[in-house]
ChimeraX commands (.cxc) that place a marker at each C-alpha (Angstrom):
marker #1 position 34.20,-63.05,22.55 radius 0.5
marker #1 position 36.10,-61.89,25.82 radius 0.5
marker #1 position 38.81,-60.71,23.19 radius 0.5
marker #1 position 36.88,-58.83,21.30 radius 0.5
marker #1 position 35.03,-57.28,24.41 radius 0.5
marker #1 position 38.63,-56.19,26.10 radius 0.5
marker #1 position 39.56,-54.97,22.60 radius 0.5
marker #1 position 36.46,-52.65,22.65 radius 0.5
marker #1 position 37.22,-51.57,26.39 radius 0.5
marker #1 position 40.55,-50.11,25.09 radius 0.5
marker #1 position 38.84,-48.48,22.11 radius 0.5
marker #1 position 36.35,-46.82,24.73 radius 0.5
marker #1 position 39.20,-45.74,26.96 radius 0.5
marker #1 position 41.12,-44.39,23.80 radius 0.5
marker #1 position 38.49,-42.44,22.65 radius 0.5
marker #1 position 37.78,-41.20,26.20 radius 0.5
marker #1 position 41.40,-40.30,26.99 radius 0.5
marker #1 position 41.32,-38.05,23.44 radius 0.5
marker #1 position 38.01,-36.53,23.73 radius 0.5
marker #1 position 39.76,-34.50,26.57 radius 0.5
marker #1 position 41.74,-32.87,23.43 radius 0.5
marker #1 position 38.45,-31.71,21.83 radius 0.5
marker #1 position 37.33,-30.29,25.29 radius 0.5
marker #1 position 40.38,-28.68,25.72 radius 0.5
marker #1 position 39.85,-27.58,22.16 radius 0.5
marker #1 position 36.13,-25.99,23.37 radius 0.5
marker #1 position 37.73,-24.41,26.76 radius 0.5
marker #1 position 40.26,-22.22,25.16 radius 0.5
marker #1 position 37.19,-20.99,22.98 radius 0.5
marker #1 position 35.60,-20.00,26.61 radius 0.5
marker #1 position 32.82,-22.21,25.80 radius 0.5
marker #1 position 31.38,-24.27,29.19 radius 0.5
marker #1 position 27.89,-24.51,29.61 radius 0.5
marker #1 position 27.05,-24.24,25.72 radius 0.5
marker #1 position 29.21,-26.69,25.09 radius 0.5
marker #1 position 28.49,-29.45,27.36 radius 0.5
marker #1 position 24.65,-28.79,26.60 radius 0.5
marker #1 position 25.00,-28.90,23.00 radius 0.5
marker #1 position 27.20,-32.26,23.44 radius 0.5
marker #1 position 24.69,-34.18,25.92 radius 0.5
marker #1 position 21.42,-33.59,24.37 radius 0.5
marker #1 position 23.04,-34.71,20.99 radius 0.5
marker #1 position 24.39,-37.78,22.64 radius 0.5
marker #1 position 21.02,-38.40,24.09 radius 0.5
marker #1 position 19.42,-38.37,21.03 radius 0.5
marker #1 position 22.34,-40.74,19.49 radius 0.5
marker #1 position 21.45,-43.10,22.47 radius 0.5
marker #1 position 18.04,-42.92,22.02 radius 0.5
marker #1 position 17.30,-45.38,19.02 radius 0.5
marker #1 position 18.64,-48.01,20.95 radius 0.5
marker #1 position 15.77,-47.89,23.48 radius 0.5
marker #1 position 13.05,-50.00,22.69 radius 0.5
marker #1 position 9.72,-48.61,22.65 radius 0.5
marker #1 position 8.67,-51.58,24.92 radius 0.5
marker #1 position 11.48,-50.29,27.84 radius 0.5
marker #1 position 10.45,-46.72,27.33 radius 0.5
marker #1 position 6.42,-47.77,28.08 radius 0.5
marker #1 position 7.89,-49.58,31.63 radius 0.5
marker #1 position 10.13,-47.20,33.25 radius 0.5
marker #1 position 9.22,-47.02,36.86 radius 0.5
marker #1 position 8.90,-43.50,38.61 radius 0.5
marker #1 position 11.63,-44.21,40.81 radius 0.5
marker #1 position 13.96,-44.13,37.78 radius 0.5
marker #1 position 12.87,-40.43,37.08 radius 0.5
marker #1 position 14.06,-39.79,40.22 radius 0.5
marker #1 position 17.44,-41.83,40.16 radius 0.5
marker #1 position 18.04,-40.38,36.66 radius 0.5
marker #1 position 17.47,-36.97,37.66 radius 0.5
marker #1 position 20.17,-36.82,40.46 radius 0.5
marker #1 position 22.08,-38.94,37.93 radius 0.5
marker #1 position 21.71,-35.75,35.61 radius 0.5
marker #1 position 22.52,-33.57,38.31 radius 0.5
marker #1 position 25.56,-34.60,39.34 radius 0.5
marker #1 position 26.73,-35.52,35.92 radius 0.5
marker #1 position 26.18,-31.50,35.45 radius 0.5
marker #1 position 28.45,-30.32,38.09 radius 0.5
marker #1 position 31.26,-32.99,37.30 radius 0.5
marker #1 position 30.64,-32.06,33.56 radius 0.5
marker #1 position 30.83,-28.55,34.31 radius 0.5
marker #1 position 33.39,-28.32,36.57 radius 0.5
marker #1 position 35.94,-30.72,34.15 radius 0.5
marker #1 position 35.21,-27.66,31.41 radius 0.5
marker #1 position 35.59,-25.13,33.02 radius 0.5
marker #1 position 39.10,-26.77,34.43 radius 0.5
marker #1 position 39.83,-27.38,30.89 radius 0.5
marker #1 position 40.03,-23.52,29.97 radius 0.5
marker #1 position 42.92,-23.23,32.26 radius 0.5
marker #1 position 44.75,-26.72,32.48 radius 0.5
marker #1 position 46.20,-29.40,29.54 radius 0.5
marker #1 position 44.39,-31.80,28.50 radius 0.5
marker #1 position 46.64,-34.62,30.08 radius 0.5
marker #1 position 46.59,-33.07,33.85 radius 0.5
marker #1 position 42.48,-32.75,32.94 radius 0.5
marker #1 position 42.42,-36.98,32.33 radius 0.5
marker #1 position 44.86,-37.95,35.36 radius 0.5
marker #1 position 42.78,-35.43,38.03 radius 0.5
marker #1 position 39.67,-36.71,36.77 radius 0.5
marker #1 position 40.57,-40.13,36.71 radius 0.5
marker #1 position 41.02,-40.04,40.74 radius 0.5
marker #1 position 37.55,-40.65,40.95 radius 0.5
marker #1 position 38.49,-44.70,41.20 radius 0.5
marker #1 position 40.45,-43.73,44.13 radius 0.5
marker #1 position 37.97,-41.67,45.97 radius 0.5
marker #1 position 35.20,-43.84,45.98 radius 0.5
marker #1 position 36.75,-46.09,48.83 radius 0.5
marker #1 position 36.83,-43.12,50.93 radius 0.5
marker #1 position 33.50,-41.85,49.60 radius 0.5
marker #1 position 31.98,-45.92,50.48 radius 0.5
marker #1 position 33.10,-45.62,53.92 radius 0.5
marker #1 position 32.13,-42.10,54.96 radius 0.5
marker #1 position 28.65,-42.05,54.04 radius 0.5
marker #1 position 28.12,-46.27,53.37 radius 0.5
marker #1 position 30.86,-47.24,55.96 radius 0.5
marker #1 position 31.87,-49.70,53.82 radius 0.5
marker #1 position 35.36,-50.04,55.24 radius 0.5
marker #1 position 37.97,-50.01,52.30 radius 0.5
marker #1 position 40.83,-53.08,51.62 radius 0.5
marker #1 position 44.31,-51.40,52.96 radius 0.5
marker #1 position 44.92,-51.54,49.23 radius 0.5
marker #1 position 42.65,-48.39,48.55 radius 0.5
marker #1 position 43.97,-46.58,51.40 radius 0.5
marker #1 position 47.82,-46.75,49.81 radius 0.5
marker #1 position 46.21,-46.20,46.50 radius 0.5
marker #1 position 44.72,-43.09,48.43 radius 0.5
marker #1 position 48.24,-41.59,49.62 radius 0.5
marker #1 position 50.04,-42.16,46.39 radius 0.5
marker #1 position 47.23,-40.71,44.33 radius 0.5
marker #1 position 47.65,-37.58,46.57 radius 0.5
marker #1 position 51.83,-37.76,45.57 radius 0.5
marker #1 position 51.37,-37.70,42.42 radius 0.5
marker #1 position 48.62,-34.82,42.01 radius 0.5
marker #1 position 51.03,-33.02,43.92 radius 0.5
marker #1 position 53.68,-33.67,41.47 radius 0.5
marker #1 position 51.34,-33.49,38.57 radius 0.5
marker #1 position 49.61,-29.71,39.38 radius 0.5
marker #1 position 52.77,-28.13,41.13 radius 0.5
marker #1 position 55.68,-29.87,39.39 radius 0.5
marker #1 position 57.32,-30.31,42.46 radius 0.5
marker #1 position 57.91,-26.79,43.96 radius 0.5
marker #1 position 56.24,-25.06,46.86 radius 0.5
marker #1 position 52.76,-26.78,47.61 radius 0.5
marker #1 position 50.25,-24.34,45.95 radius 0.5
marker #1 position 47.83,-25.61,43.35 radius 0.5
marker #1 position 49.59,-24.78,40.06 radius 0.5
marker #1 position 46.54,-24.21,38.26 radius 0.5
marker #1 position 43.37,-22.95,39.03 radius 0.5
marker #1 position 42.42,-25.82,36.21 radius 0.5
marker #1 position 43.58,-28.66,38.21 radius 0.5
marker #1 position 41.46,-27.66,41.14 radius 0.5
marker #1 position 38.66,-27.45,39.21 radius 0.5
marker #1 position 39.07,-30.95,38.12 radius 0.5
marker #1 position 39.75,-32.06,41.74 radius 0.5
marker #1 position 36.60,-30.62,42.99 radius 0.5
marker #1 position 35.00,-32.62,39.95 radius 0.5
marker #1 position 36.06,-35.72,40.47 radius 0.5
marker #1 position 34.53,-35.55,43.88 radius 0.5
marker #1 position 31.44,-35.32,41.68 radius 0.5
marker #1 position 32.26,-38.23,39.06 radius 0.5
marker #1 position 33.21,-40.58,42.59 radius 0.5
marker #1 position 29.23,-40.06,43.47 radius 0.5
marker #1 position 28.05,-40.30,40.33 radius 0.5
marker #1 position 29.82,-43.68,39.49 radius 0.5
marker #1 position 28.88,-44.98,42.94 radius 0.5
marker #1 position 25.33,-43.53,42.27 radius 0.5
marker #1 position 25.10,-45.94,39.02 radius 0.5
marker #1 position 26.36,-48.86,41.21 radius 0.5
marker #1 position 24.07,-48.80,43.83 radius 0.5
marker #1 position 20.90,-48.06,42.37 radius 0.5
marker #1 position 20.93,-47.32,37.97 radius 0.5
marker #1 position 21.51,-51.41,38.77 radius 0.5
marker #1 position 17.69,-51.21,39.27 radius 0.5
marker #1 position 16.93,-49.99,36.06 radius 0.5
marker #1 position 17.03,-50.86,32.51 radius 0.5
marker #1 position 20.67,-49.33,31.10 radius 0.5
marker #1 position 20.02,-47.54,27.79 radius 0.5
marker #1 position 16.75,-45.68,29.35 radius 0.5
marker #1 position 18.35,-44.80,32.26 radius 0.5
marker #1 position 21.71,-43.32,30.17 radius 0.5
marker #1 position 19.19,-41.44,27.88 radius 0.5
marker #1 position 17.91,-39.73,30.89 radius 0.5
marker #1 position 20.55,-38.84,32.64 radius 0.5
marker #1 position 22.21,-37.61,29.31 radius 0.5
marker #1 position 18.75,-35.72,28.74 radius 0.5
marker #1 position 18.90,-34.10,32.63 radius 0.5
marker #1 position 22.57,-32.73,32.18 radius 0.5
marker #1 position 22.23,-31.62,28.78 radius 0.5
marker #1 position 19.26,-28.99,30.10 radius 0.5
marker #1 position 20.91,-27.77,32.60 radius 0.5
marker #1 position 23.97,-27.21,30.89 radius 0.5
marker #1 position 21.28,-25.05,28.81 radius 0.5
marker #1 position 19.45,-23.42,31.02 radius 0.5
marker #1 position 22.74,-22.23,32.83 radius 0.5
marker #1 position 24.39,-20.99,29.71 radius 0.5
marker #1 position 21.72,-19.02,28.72 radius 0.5
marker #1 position 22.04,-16.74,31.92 radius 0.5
marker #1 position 25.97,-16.85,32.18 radius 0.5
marker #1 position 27.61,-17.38,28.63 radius 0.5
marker #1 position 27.38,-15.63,25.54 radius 0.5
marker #1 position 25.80,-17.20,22.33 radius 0.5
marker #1 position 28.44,-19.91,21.26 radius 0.5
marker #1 position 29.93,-19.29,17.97 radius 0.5
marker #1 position 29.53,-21.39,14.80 radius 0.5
marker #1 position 33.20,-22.17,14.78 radius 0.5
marker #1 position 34.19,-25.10,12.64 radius 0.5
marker #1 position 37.22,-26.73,15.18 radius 0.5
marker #1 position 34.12,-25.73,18.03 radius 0.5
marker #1 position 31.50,-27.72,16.31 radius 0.5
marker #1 position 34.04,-30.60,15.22 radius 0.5
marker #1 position 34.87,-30.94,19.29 radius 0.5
marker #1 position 31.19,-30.76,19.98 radius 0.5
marker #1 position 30.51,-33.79,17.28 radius 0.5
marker #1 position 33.30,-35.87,18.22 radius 0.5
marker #1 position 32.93,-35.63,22.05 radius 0.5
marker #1 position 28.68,-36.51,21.52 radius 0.5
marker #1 position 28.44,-39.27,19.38 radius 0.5
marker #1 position 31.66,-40.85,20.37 radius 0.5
marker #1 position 32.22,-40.18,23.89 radius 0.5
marker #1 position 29.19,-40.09,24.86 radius 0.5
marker #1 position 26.90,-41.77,22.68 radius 0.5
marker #1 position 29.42,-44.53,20.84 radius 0.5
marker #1 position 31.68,-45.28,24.33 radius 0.5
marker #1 position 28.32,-45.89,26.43 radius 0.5
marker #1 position 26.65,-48.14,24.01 radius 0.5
marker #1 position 30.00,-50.33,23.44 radius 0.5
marker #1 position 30.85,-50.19,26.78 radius 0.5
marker #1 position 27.69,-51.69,28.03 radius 0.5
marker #1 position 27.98,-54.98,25.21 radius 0.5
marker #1 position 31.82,-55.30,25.98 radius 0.5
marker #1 position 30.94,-55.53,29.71 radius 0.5
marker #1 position 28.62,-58.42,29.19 radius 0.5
marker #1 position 31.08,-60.26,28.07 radius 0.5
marker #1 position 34.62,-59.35,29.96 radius 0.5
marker #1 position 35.30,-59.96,32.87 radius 0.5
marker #1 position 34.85,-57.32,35.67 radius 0.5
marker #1 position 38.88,-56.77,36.73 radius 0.5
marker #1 position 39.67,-56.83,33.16 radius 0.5
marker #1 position 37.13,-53.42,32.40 radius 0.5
marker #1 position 38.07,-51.59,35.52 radius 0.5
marker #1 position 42.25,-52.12,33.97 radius 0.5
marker #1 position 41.76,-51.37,30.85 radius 0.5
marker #1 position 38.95,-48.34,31.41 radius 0.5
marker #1 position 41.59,-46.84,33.59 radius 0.5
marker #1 position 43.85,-46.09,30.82 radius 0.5
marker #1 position 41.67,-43.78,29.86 radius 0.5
marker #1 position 43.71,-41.28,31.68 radius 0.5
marker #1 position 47.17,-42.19,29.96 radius 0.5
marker #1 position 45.71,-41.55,25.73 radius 0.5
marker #1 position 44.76,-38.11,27.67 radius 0.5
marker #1 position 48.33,-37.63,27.79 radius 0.5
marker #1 position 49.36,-38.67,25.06 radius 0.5
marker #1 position 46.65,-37.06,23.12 radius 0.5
marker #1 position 47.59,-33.77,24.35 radius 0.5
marker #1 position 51.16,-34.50,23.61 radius 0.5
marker #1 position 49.83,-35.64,19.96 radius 0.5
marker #1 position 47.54,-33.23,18.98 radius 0.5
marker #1 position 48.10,-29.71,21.11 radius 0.5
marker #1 position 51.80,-30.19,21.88 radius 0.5
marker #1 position 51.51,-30.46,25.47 radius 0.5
marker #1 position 54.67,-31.08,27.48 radius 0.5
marker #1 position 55.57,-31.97,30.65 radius 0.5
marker #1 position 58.12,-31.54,33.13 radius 0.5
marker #1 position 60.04,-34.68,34.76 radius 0.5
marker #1 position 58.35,-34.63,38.28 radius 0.5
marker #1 position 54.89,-33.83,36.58 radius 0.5
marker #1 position 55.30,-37.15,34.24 radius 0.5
marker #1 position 56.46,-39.08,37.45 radius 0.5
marker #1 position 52.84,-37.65,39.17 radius 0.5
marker #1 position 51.24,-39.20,36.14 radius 0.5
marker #1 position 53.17,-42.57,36.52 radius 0.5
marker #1 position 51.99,-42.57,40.47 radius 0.5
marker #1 position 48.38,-41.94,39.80 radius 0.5
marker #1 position 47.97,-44.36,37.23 radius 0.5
marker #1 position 49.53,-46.84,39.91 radius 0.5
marker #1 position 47.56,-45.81,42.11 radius 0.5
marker #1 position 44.12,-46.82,40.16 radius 0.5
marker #1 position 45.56,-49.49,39.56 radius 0.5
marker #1 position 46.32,-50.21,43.06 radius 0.5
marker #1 position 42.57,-49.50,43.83 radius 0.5
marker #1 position 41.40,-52.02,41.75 radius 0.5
marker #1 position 44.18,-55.14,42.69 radius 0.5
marker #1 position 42.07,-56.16,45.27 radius 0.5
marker #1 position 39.43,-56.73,42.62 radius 0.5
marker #1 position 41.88,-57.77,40.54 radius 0.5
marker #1 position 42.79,-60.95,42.68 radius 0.5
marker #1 position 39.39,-61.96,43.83 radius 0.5
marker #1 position 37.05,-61.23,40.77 radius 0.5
marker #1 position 34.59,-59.29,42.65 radius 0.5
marker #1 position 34.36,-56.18,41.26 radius 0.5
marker #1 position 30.83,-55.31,40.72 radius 0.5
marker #1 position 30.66,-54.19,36.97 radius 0.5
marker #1 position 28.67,-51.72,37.72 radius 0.5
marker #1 position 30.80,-49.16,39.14 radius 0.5
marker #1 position 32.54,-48.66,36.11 radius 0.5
marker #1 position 29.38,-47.41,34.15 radius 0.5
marker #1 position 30.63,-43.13,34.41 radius 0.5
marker #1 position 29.26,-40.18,32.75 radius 0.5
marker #1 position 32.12,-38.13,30.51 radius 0.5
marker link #1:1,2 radius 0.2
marker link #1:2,3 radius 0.2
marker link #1:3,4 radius 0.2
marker link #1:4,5 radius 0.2
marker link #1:5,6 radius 0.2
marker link #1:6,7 radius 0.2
marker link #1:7,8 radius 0.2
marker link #1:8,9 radius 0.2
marker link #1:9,10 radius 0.2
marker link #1:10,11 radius 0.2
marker link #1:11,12 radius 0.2
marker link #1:12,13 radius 0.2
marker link #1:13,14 radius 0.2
marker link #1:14,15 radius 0.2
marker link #1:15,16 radius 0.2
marker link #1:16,17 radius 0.2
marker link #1:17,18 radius 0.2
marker link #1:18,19 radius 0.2
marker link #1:19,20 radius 0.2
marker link #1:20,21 radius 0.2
marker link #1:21,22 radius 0.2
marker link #1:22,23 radius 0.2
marker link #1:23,24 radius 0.2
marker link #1:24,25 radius 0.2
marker link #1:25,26 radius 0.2
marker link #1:26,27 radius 0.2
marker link #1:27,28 radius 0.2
marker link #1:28,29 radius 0.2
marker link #1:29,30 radius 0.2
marker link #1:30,31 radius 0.2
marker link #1:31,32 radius 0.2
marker link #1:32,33 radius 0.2
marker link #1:33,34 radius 0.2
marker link #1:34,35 radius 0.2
marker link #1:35,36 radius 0.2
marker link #1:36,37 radius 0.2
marker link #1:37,38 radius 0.2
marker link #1:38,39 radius 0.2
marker link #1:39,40 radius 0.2
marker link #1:40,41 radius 0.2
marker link #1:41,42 radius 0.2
marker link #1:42,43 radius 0.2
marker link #1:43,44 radius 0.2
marker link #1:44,45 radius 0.2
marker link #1:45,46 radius 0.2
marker link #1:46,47 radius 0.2
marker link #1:47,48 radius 0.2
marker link #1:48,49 radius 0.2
marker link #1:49,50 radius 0.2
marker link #1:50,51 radius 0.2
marker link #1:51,52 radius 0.2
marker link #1:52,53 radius 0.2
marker link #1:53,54 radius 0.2
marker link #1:54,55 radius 0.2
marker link #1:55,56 radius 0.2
marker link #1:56,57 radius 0.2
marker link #1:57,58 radius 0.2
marker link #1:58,59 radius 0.2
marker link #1:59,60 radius 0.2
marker link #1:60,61 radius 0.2
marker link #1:61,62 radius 0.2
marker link #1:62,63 radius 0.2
marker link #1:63,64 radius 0.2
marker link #1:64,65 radius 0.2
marker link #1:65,66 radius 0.2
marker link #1:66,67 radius 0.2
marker link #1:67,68 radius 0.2
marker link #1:68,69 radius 0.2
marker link #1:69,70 radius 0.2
marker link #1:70,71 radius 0.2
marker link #1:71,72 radius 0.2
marker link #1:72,73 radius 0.2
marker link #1:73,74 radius 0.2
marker link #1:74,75 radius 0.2
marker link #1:75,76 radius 0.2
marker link #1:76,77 radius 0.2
marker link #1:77,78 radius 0.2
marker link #1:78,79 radius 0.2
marker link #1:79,80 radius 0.2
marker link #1:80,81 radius 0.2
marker link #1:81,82 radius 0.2
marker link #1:82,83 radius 0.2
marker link #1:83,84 radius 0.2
marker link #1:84,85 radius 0.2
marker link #1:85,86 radius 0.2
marker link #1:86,87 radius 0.2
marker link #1:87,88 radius 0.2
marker link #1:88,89 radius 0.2
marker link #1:89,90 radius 0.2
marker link #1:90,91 radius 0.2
marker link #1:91,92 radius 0.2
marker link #1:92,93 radius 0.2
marker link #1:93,94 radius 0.2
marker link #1:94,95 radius 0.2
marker link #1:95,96 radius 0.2
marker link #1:96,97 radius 0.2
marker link #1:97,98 radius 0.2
marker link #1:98,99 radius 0.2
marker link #1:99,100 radius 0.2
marker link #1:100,101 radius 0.2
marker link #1:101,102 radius 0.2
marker link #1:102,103 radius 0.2
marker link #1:103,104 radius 0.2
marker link #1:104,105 radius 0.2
marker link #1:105,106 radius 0.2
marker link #1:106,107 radius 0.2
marker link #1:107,108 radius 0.2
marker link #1:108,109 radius 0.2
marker link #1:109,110 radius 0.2
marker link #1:110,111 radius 0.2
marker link #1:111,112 radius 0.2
marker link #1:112,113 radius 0.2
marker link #1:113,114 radius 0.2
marker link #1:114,115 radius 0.2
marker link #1:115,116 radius 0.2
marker link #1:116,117 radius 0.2
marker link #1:117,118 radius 0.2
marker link #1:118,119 radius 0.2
marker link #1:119,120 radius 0.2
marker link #1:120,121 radius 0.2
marker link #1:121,122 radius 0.2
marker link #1:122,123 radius 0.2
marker link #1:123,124 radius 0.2
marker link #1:124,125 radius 0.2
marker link #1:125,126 radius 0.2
marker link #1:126,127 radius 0.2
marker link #1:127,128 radius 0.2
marker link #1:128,129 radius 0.2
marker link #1:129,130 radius 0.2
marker link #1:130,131 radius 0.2
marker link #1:131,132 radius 0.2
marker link #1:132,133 radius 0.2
marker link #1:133,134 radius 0.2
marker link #1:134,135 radius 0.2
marker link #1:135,136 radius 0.2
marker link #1:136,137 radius 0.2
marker link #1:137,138 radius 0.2
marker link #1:138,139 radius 0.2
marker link #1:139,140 radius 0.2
marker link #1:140,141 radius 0.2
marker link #1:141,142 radius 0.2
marker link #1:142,143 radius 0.2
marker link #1:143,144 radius 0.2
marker link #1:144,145 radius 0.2
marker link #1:145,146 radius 0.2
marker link #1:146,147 radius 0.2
marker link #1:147,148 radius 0.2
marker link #1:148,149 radius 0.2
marker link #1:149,150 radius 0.2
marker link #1:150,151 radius 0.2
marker link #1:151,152 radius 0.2
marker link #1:152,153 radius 0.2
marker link #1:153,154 radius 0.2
marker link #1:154,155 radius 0.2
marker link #1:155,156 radius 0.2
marker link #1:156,157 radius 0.2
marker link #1:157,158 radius 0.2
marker link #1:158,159 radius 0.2
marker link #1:159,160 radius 0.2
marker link #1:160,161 radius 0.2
marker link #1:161,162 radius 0.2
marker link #1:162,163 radius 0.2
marker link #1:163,164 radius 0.2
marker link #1:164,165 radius 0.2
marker link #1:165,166 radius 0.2
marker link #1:166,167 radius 0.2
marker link #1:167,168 radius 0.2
marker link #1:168,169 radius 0.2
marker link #1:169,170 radius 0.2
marker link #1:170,171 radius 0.2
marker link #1:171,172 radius 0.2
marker link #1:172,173 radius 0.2
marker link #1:173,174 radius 0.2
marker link #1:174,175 radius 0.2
marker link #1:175,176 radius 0.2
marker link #1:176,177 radius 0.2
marker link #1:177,178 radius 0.2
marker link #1:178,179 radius 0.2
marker link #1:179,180 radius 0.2
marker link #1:180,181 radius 0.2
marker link #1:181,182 radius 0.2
marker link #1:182,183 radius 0.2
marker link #1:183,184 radius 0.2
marker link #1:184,185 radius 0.2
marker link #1:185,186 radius 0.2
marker link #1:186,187 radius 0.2
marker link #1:187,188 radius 0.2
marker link #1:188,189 radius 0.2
marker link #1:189,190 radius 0.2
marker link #1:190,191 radius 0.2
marker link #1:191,192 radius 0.2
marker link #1:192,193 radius 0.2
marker link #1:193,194 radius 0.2
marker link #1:194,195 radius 0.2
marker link #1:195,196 radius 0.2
marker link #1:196,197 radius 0.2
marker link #1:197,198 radius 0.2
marker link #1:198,199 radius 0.2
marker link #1:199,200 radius 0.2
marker link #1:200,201 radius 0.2
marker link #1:201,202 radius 0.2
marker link #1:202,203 radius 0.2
marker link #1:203,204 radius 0.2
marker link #1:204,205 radius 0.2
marker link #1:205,206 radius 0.2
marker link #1:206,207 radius 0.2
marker link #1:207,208 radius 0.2
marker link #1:208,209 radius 0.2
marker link #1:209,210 radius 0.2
marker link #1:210,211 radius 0.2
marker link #1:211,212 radius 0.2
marker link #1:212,213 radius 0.2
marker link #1:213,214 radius 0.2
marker link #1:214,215 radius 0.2
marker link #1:215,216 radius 0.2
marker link #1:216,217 radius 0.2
marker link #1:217,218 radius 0.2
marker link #1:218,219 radius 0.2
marker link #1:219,220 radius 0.2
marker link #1:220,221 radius 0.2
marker link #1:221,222 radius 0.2
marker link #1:222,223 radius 0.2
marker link #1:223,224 radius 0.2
marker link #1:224,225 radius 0.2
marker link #1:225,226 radius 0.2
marker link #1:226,227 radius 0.2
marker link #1:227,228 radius 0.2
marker link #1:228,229 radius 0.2
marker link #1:229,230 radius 0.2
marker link #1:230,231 radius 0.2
marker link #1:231,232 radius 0.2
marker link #1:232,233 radius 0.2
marker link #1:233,234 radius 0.2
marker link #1:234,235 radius 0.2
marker link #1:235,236 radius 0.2
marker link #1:236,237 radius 0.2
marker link #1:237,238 radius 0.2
marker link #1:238,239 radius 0.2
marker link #1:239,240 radius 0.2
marker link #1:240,241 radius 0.2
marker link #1:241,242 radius 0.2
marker link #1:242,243 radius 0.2
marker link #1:243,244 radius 0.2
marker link #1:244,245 radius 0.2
marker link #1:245,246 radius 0.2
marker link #1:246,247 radius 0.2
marker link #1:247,248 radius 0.2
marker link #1:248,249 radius 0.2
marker link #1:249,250 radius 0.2
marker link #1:250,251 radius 0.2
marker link #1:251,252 radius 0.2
marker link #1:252,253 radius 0.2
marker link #1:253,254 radius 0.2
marker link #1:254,255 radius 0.2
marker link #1:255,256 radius 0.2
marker link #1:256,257 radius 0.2
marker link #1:257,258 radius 0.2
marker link #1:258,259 radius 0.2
marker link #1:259,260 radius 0.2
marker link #1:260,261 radius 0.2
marker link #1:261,262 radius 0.2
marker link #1:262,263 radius 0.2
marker link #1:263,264 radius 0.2
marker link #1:264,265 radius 0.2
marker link #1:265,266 radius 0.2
marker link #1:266,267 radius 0.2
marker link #1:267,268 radius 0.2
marker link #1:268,269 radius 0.2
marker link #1:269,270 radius 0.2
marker link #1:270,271 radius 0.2
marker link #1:271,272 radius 0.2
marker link #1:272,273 radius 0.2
marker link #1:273,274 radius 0.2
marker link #1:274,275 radius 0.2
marker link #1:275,276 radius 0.2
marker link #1:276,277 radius 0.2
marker link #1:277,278 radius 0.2
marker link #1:278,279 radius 0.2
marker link #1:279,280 radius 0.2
marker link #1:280,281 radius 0.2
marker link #1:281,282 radius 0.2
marker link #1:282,283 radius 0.2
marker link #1:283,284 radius 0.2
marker link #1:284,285 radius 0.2
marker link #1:285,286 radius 0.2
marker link #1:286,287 radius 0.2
marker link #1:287,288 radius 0.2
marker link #1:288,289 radius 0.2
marker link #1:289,290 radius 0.2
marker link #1:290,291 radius 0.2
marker link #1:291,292 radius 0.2
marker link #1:292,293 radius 0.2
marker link #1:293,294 radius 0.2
marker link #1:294,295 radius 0.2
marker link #1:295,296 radius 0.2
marker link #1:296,297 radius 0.2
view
């Protein structure tokens, strides 16, 4: 069984890492808000079957409250990661976004003071190398792309949001609370786009990205990853999850032709090791809580 539920990590963080293809696929068509709205409340609905009608009858008010700031920030990260997306690759959107693991240390012990292992605060530095390396390529230290900012400011937003669902969606029953939260996003990603977008278009590759990013990375990835986490160990998820980033890459180098320089693909190379830094610690004592893996996409 704890084969088959690492084997179903890696599909999660496969089709993770290539939804950022379809995304990228939606942000060269200009679409943000539209898009992210159409793609949550169809997940939502995907997720919603799964819910028994016993579960639905019991959810306490605090969770309306828990899932709404859920929603909220899942919004902004959401938002932020698509709008990046119309001016960065693909691959530099998964790596950015995927310094979330890093942050939350930081994040712990600012506002939790949680003080971090010395193990996240090296992860910390050489995360920071290699987003230099990844978003400038090495020359004069400027962000490269207004893109890659974008992301950064997101994954401040995706750190919070995990930690958010460690701390407190503990509380609550899982599929509810992911309906919810999927539910409070997808409306505002509406109600925003109606003031600040045009209509979206019916555009076949549009609709195709909006499919394929909802019922599989959203709706399919959440309900697999909460079974395969049952059953696999805690440091196993948070390593295999994290490759998530790397099938970015190599989506976009699949599927859009996305290349990159040298010093770029060594910044990749230093913020994967750099997640996977963060999580040695875990990785040695078994201590992870499973929780903080549970993130919005």
């Amino acid at each position: 069984m704890r084969i088959k539920a690492d084997l179903t990590l890696l599909l999660v963080s496969i089709i993770w890492g290539s939804a950022f293809v379809a995304q990228r696929v939606a942000g060269q068509m200009g679409s943000v808000y539209y898009f992210n709205a159409a793609r949550y409340l169809i997940a939502a609905l995907a997720v919603l079957p799964f819910v028994s009608r016993v579960s639905i009858s019991k959810i306490p008010r605090e969770q309306y409250k828990w899932m709404f700031i859920a929603g909220v920030l899942l919004f902004v990260g959401s938002a932020l990661q698509q709008a990046g997306l119309v001016y960065t690759t693909a691959g530099n959107a998964g790596f950015i976004t995927g310094l979330y693991v890093v942050l939350i240390p930081i994040a712990l012990l600012i506002f939790w003071k949680e003080k971090p292992h010395w193990l996240s605060i090296l992860a910390v530095g050489v995360a920071g190398i290699g987003a230099f390396f990844l978003s400038t390529g090495g020359e004069k230290f400027e962000i490269h792309a207004w893109g890659d900012f974008l992301q950064l400011i997101g994954a401040l937003f995706w750190t919070f949001h995990v930690i958010l669902l460690g701390k407190f969606a503990s509380k609550f029953e899982a599929m509810s609370f992911s309906v919810g939260q999927l539910a409070v996003c997808g409306i505002f990603n509406l109600g925003v786009g109606i003031f600040v977008e045009p209509p979206m278009p019916f555009d076949l590759p549009l609709m195709g990205a909006i499919a394929y990013t909802a019922l599989f990375s959203l709706g399919l990835s959440y309900t697999l990853q909460i079974w395969a986490q049952r059953h696999s160990p805690p440091a196993d998820a948070a390593l295999i999850l994290s490759l998530e980033s790397v099938f970015a890459v190599l989506s976009g180098w699949l599927f859009l032709n996305e290349n990159l320089a040298a010093l770029q693909i060594l910044g990749c190379v230093l913020i994967f090791a750099a997640v996977l830094l963060s999580q040695f610690k875990e990785w040695t004592s078994g201590q992870m809580d499973h929780e903080h893996l549970v993130e919005g996409r």
